[in-house]
N, C-alpha and C positions, 0 to 999 in steps of 0.2 A: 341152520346152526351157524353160527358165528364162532372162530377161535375165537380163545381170548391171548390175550398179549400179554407178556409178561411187561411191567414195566421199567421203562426205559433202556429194552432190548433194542438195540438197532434204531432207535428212538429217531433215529436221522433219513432212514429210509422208508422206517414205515410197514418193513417186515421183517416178522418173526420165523426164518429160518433157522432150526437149530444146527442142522449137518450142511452150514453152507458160510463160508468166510465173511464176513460182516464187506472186505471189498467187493465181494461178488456181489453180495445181496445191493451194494450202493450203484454196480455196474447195472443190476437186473431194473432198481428201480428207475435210474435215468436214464434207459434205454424206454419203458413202461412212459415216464411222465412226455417225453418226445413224441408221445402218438398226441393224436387229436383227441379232446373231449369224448368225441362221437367213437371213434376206435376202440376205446378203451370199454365205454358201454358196451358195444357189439362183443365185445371180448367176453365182456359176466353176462351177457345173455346167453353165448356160446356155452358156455360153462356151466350155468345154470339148466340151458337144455341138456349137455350131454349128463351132469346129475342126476338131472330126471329119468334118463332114461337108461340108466345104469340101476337103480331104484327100481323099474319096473321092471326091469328084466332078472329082479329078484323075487318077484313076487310071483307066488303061482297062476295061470292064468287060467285055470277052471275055480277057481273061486268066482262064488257070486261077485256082479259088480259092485255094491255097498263094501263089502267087506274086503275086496282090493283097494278101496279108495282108503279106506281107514289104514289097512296096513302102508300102506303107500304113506298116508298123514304118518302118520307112526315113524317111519323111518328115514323120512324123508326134513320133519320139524322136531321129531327126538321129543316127543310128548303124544300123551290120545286124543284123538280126536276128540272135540267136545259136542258132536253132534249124532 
């Protein structure tokens, strides 16, 4: 799932915090673009894992495994699986 961005919020940093001062959010993104390339990935992979597994540990875990995978797809992509 992707927000979406209001436009031309913050349009300078590049994020859409609403409960956070447009300075902050300029201080959070230039502290952000000072990492490495490679940092930064490792960062949304981090994030991306703990996602996941925040997701699973919503889902029951005596369901069959087909129909965890689906619920998982389900709330995880915000649509049903199409398989």
């Amino acid at each position: 799932m992707v927000s979406r961005l209001e436009p031309d919020r913050y349009a300078d940093t590049g994020f859409a915090v609403k409960d956070t001062a447009p300075e902050i959010n300029a201080m959070m993104f230039a502290a952000m673009m000072r990492k490495q390339p490679v940092e930064r990935m490792l960062m949304g992979f981090d994030m991306t894992a703990t996602a996941r597994a925040l997701v699973w540990s919503g889902i029951p875990a005596d369901l069959p495994d087909l129909e965890r995978r689906r619920a998982f797809f389900q709330r995880f992509y915000g649509e049903v699986c199409p398989l």
